[in-house]
C-alpha positions in Angstrom: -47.5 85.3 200.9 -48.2 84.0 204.4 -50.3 80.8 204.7 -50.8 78.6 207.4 -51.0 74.4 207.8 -52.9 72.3 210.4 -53.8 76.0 212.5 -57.9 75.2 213.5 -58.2 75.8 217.0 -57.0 79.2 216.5 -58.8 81.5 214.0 -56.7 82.2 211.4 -57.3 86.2 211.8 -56.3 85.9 215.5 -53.1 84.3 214.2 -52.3 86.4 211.1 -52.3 89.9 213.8 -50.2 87.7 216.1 -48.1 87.2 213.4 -47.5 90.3 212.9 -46.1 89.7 208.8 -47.4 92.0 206.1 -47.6 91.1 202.9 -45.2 93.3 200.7 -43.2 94.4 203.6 -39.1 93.8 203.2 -38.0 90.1 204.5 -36.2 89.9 207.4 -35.5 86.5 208.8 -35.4 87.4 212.5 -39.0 89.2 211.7 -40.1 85.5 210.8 -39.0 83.9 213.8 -40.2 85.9 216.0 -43.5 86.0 214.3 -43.1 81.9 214.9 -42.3 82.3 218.7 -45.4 84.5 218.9 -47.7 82.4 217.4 -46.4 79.5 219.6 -46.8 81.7 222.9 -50.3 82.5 221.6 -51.2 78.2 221.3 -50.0 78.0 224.5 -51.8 80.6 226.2 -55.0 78.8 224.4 -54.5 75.8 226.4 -52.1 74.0 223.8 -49.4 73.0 225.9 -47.6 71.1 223.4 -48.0 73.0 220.4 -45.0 73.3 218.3 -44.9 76.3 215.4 -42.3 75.9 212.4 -41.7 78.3 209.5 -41.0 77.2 206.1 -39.7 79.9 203.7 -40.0 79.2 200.0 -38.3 81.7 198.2 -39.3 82.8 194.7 -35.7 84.6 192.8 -37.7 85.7 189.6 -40.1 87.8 191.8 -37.7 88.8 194.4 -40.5 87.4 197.2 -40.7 85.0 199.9 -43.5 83.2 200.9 -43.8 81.6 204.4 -46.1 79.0 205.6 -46.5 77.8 209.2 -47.0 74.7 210.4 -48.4 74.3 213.2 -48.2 70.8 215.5 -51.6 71.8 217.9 -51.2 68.9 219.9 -54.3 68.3 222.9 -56.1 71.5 224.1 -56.3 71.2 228.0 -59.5 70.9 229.1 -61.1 71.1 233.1 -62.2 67.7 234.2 -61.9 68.0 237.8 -61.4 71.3 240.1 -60.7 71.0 244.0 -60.4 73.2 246.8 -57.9 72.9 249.7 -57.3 75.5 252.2 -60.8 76.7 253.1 -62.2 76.4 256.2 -64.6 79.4 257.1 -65.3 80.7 253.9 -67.8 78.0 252.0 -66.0 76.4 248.7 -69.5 77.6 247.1 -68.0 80.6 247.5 -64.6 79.7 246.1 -66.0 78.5 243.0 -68.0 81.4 241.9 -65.5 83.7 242.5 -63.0 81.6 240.3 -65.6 80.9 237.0 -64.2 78.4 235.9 -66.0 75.8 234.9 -65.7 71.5 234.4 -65.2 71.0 230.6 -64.0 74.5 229.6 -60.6 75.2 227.8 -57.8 76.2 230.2 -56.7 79.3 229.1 -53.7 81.0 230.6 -55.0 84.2 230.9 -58.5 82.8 232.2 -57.0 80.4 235.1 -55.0 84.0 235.8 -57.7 86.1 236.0 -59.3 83.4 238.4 -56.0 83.8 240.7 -56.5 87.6 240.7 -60.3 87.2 241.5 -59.7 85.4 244.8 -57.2 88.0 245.2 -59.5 90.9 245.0 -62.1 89.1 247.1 -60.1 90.3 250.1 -60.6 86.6 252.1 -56.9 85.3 251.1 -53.4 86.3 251.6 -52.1 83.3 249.5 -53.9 81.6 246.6 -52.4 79.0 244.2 -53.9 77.3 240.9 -51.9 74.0 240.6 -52.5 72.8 236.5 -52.5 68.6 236.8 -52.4 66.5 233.6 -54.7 63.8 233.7 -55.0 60.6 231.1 -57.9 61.0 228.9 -58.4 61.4 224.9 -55.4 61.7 222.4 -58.2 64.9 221.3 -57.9 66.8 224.7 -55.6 67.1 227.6 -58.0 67.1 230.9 -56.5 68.3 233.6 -57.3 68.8 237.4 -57.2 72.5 238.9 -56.3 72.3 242.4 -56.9 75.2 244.2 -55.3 76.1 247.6 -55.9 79.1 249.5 -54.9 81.0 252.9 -57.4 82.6 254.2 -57.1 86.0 256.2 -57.6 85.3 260.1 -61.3 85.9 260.4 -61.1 88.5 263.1 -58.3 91.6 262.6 -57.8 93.7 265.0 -56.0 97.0 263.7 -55.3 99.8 266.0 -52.7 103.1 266.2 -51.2 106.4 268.0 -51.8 109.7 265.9 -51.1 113.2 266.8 -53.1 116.4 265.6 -52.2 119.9 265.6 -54.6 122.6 267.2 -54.5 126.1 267.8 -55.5 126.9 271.4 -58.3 129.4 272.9 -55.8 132.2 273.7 -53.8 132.3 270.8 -55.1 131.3 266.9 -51.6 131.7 266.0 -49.9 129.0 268.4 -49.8 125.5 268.0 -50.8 122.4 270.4 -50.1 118.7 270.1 -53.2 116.8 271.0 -52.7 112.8 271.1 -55.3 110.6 269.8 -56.0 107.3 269.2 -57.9 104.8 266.2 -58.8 101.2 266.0 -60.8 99.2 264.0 -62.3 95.6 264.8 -63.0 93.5 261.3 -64.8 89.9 260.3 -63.7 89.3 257.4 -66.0 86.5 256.4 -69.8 86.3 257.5 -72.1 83.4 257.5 -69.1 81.4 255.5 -69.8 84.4 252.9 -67.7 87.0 251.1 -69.1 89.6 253.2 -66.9 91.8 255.7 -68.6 93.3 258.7 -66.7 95.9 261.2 -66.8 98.5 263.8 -63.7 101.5 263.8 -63.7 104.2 266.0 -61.4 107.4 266.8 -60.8 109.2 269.6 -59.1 112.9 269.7 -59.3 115.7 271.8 -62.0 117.6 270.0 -63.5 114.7 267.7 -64.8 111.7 268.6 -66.0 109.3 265.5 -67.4 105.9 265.5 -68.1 103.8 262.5 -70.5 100.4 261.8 -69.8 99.0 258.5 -70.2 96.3 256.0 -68.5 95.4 252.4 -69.3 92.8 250.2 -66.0 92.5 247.2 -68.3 90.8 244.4 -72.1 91.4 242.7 -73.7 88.5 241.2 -70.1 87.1 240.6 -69.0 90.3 239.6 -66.0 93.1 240.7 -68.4 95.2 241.9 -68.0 96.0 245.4 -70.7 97.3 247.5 -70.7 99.0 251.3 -72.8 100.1 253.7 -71.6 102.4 256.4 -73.6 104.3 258.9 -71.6 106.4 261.4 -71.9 108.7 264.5 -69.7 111.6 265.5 -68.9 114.6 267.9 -67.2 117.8 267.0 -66.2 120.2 269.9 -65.7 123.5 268.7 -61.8 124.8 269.5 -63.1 128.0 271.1 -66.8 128.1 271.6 -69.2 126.0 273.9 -70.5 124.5 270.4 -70.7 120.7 270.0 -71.7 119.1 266.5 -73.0 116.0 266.4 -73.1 114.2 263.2 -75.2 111.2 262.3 -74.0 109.5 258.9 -75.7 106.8 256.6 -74.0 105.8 253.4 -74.5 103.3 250.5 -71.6 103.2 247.6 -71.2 100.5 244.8 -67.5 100.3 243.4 -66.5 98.7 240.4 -62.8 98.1 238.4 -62.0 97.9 235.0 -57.7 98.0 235.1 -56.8 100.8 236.4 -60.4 102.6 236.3 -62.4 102.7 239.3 -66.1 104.1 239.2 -68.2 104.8 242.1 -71.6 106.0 243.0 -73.7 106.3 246.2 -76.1 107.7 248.2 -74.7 109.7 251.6 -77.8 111.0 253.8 -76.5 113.0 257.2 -78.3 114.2 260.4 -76.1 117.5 261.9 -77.0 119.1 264.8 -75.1 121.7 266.6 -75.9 123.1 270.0 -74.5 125.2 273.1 -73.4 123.5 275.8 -73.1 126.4 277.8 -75.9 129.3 276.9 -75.8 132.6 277.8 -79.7 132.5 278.2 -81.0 129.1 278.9 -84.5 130.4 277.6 -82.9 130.5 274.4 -80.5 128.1 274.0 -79.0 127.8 270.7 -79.8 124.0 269.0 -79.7 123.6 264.9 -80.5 120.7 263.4 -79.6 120.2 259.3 -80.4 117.2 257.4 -78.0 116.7 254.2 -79.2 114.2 251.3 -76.2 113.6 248.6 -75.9 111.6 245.3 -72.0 111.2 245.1 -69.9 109.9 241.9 -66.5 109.7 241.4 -63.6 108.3 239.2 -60.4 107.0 239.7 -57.3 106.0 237.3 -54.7 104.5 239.1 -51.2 102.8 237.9 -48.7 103.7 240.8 -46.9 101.2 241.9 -47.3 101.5 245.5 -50.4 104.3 246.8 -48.3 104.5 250.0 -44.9 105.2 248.6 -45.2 105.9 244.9 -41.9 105.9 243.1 -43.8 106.1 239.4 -47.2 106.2 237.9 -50.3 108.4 237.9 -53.6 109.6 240.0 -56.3 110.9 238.6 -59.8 111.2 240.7 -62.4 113.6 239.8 -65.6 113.6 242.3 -69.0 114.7 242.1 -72.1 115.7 245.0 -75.2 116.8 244.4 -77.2 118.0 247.6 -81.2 117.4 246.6 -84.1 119.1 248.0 -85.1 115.0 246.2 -83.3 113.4 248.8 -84.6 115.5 251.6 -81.7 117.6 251.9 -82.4 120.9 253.9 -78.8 122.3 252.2 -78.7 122.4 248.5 -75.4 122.8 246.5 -73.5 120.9 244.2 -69.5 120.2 244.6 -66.8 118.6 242.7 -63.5 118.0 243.1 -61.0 117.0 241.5 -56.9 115.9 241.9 -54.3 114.9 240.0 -50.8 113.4 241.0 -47.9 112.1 239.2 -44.8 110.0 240.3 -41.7 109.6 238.0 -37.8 108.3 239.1 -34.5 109.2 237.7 -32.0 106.7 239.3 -33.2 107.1 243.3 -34.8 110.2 243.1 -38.6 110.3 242.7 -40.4 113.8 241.2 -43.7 113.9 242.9 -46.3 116.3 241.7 -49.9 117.1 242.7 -52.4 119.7 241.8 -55.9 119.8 243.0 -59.1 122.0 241.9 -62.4 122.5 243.8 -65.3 124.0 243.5 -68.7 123.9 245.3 -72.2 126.3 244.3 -75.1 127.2 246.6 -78.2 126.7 244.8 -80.5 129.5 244.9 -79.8 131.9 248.2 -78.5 129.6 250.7 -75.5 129.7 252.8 -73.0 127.0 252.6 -71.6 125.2 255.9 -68.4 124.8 256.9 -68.5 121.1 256.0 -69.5 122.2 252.7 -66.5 124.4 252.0 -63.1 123.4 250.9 -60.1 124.6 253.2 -56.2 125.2 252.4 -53.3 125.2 254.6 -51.0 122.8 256.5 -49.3 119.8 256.2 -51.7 118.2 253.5 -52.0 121.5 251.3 -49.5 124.3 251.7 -46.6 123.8 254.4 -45.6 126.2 256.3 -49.1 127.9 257.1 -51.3 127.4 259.7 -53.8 124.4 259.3 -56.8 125.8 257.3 -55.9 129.4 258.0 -55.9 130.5 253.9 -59.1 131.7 253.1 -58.9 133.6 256.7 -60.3 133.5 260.1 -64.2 134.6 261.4 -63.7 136.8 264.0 -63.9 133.5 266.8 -60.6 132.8 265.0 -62.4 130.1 263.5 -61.5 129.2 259.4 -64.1 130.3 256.7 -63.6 128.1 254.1 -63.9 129.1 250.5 -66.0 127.9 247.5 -62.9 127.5 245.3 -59.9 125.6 246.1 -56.4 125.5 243.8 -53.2 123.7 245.4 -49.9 123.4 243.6 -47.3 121.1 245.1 -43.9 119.6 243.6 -41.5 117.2 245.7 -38.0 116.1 245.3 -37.9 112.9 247.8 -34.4 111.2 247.9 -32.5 108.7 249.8 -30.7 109.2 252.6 -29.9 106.2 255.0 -31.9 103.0 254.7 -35.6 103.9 255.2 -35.0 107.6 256.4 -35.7 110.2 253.2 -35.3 113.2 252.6 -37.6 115.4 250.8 -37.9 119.5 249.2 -41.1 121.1 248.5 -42.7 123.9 246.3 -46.2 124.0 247.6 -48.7 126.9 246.0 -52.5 127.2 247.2 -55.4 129.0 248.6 -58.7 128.9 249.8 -61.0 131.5 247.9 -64.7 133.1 249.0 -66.3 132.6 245.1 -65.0 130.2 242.1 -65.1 133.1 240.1 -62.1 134.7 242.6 -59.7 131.7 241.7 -56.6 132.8 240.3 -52.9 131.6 240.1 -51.5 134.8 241.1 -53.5 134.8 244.3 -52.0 131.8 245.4 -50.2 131.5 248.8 -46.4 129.8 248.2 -44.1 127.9 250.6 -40.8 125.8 250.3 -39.0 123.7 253.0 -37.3 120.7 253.1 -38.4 117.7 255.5 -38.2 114.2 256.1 -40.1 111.4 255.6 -40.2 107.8 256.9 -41.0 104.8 255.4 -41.0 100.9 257.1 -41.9 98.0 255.7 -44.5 97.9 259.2 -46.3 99.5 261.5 -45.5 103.4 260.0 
């Protein structure tokens, strides 16, 4: 029999599945202790800070049972009296304290004054946050305490910029290679109006592409993880070997929120494409398109690697969703999905990574899919050792098609070799193909190399 004496600010179920003890099960007296230290760490995570759990055995020889009892010492429950804020200066304390939800003359919980810590974290306006605990003298009843919470804040400005390099394949040959330098930056305020709300402008400039971006991100929703962004965006696309430009004008709305490791996210994503000739061959009839794409878009994400940039363990899973509506005054109609899968696991300092992704996108009724509609294969993000986006083949420009169905395979052996240099072999399967109904394992294109990779604790 397990009873309990003096437990009443914990229910006693609560403390019984701490416990862990089953009546009828065989008695082991390292089973009872650590029952006891379990029920003490579970007091103390209630705001009991002096709570002190004993077992008492009683042991009955003519039944062959034991029956414990605990006896529990609550002590004071800490309870908020007083919270301040240090460290803020131009994000408002208003701001602070809703985020944190805690609340003068609530228990202090461990896992609540933790979850506040996190919260602040998550905002995305500090780099450092600390929750000081300070007794104060009050009631032999309760222990009030003072939170005091100091913060860092981010600088309010961040300026982020960087070199990249794309490959291209030139006019005269769609089987050679060119390097084309480019550049990205983005300018961000992290705070606006003393508010949790991040405003920016990014921009990217390569040889053929030219993108700039206006956006704005607020973390929280009526106090809650829910973050929400707007994002409207202007772009220009040269084609490699026509006199075709593409300019793309992008609005888009997207609510995000986390539950652990889930993320789920919906939005709306409403474009403006035209495409014309710079160069006609008649000027009487110069060619000038213009599409207009309407979207609903919905995705999820489980995540638990330890590190998205350099995963040594854990899991990826993202499936996404678009639905192109006549409703949302979309001139295209087709609906696409997507969906990946990667997996990290070590064995001493070697790390197994594996990926595999499936996509698949439908016209509705007779229309013809755009490029920007199709799903491509090939290069140094699908299959190595291919040209970029040549599986699924070349138009007779020399320009990729594209497929409706996309199915990549790709395993990695990364190990170490000398401080932050790696080295890394690859199996990598895939393929572009024309119809979903045309996907097949056996038609997939294969590669294997070996490579290095990179990785600083900055700038890379």
């Amino acid at each position: 029999v397990v009873t309990w004496e003096g437990a009443t600010g914990v229910p006693l179920t609560d403390l019984h599945n701490e416990a862990g003890l089953e009546e009828g099960a065989i008695y082991r007296a390292e089973d009872v202790e650590a029952a006891r230290a379990r029920v003490q760490t579970r007091y103390r995570r209630e705001g009991f800070s002096m709570a002190l759990v004993q077992a008492r055995e009683n042991v009955r020889a003519a039944d062959a049972a034991v029956d414990v009892t605990f006896v529990v010492q609550e002590g004071p429950q800490q309870v908020i009296k007083e919270i301040i804020i240090a460290g803020a200066q131009s994000v408002d304390e208003d701001v602070v304290r809703r985020t944190l939800r805690l609340n003068i003359g609530d228990s202090l919980r461990t896992a609540e004054w933790l979850e506040a810590r996190r919260r602040l974290f998550v905002s995305g306006l500090f780099r450092r946050v600390d929750i000081v605990v300070e007794p104060l003298e009050g009631a032999a009843e309760t222990a009030p305490v003072k939170l005091r919470v100091e913060v860092e804040e981010w600088p309010a400005l961040q300026l982020r910029y960087g070199f990249q390099v794309a490959e291209e394949r030139p006019e005269e040959n769609v089987k050679g290679r060119d390097v084309s330098p480019g550049l990205s930056a983005d300018l961000t305020r992290r705070t606006l109006f003393g508010r949790a709300i991040t405003i920016g402008l990014s921009g990217k400039y390569e040889n053929l592409e030219r993108v700039g971006r206006l956006f704005t991100n607020m973390p929280t929703l009526l106090g809650r993880e829910i973050q929400t962004s707007f994002t409207l965006e202007r772009s220009r696309e040269d084609s490699r070997t026509e006199t075709l430009v593409t300019n793309r004008t992008t609005a888009a709305f997207e609510q995000r929120g986390r539950w652990r490791k889930l993320s789920l996210v919906y939005g709306l994503r409403f474009e403006q494409n035209r495409t014309f000739d710079t160069k006609p061959i008649d000027p009487d009839f110069p060619f000038d398109l213009t599409v207009h794409i309407g979207r609903f878009t919905a995705s999820a994400i489980w995540d638990t690697r330890d590190d998205p940039s350099d995963s040594t363990r854990g899991t990826f899973l993202s499936t996404c969703l678009e639905n192109a509506t006549a409703r949302l005054g979309s001139d295209l109609l087709f609906i696409r999905s997507l969906t990946q899968a990667y997996h990290f696991r070590s064995w001493r300092n070697v790390v197994f990574a594996s990926a595999v992704r499936y996509g698949a996108v439908a016209p509705r009724g007779d229309q013809i899919l755009t490029s920007s509609s199709r799903f491509f294969a090939g290069g140094a993000r699908t299959v190595r050792g291919v040209f970029e986006d040549s599986l699924g083949g070349l138009d007779f420009l020399g320009q990729p098609i594209g497929g409706k169905g996309l199915h990549t395979l790709n395993q990695e052996v990364r190990f170490p070799i000398y401080r932050w240099l790696r080295g890394v072999t690859f199996l990598d399967l895939g393929n572009a193909f024309p119809e979903i109904s045309d996907v097949r394992v056996k038609d997939l294109v294969g590669s294997t190399g070996i490579g290095l990779r990179l990785v600083t604790p900055f700038a890379l």
